[in-house]
C-alpha positions, 0 to 999 in steps of 0.5 A, spaced: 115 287 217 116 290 224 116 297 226 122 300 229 123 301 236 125 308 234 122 311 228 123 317 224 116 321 222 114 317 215 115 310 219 111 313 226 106 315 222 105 309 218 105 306 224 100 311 227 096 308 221 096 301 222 090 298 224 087 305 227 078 304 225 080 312 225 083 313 219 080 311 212 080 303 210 086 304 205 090 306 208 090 302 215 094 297 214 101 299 210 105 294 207 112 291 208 114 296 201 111 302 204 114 301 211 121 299 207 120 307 203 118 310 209 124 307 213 130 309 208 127 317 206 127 317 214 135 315 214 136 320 208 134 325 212 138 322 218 144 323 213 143 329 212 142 332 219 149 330 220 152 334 214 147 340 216 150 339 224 157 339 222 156 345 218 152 349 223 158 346 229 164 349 224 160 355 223 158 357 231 166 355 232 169 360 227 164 366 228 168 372 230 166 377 236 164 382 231 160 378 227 154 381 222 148 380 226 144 377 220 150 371 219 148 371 227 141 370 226 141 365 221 145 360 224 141 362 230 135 360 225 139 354 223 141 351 230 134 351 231 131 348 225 135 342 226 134 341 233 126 341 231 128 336 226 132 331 230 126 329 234 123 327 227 129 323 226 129 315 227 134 313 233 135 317 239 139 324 238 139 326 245 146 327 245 146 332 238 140 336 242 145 336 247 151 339 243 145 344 239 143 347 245 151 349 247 152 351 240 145 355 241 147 358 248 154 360 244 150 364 238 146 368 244 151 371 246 153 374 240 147 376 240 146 379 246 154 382 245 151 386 239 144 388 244 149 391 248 146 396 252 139 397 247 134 396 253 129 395 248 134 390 244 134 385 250 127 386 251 126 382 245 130 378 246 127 375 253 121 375 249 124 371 243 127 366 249 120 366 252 117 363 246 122 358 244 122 355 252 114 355 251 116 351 243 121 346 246 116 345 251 111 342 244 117 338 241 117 334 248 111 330 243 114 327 237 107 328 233 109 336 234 115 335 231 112 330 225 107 336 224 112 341 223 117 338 218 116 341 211 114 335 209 109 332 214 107 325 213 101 328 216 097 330 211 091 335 211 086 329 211 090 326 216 091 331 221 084 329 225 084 322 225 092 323 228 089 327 233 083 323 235 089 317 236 093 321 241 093 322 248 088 327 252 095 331 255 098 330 248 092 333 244 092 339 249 098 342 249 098 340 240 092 343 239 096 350 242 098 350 235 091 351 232 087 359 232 080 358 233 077 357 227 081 351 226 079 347 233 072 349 230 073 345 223 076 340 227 071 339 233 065 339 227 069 333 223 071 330 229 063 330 231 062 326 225 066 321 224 066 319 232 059 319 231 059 315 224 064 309 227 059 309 233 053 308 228 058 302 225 058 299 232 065 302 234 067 304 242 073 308 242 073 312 249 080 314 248 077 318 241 072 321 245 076 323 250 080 327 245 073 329 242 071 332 249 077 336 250 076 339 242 068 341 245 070 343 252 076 348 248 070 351 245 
């Protein structure tokens, strides 16, 4: 069975997995069944975003001027939940992040409304804008949004292998996700399971470029 042209997380990931000398033999070649599952969960939670998207539409839509300020955030928080999810979705959703952006700029300005002249309120609130431009800038890569869903396909025991497959400029802008002790656990293991594939005659520069990048960050 072949891999879609434009996957959800389950189905990139199996597709990340296929045929890659970095993850464990088991699981490098999955079958049609497991690439068939994965495909259909994806399409449920595809399903389930357009039930979700409608809701948050009619929501922002009917909010009132007065709005309490926790029903504001909440659908703020669910704007911007489901904007992250929609890049972990199967098939191009440009154009709902496109409209989740206009519903986003529309719960702003109640947001602001309610900040009124509290300098304090609106200096929050430019900083809670800075770090959301910062986190959609991360979920320009797909694998961000992979391993943010509540149920990544990306287990703990996967998460270096996946790293060491990616590009260097991927991996640099992921790796801002991690605290410090996490890049030293990832850089040790990384070390070990590279210098093992070489032993086993297996030259991956693209790995140890991303190897490199974990020790020079230390």
């Amino acid at each position: 069975m072949k891999f879609s042209e434009l996957p959800g997380s389950r189905e990139r990931h199996l597709q990340r997995r296929d045929g890659n000398l970095l993850f464990p033999e088991s699981v490098r070649n999955p079958d049609p069944a497991e690439i068939l599952a994965a495909r259909q969960a994806d399409a449920a939670d595809a399903d389930r975003f357009v039930e979700e998207l409608q809701s948050a539409l009619e929501q922002a839509v009917s909010l009132p001027p007065n709005a309490e300020s926790d029903v504001v955030l909440k659908l703020r928080g669910d704007i911007e939940r489901l904007y992250e999810q929609s890049i972990a979705l199967p098939g191009d959703h440009s154009n709902e992040r496109n409209g989740l952006q206009k519903l986003y700029e529309v719960v702003m300005r109640a947001v602001r409304g309610a900040a009124g002249d509290d300098r304090l309120a609106m200096k929050e609130l430019e900083d809670a804008e800075a770090a959301r431009a910062l986190h959609l800038k991360l979920l320009e890569y797909p694998l961000v949004a992979d391993l943010l869903q509540p149920e990544s396909p990306i287990g703990e025991d996967e998460l270096l292998p996946t790293l060491l497959s990616e590009p260097v400029e991927v991996v640099k802008a992921v790796l801002t996700m991690f605290d410090q002790d996490q890049q030293v656990v990832l850089q040790q293991h990384g070390r070990e399971l590279m210098e093992r594939l070489k032993a086993e005659g297996h030259d991956l520069p693209d790995a140890w470029a991303v190897l490199a990048l974990l020790e020079h960050r230390l």
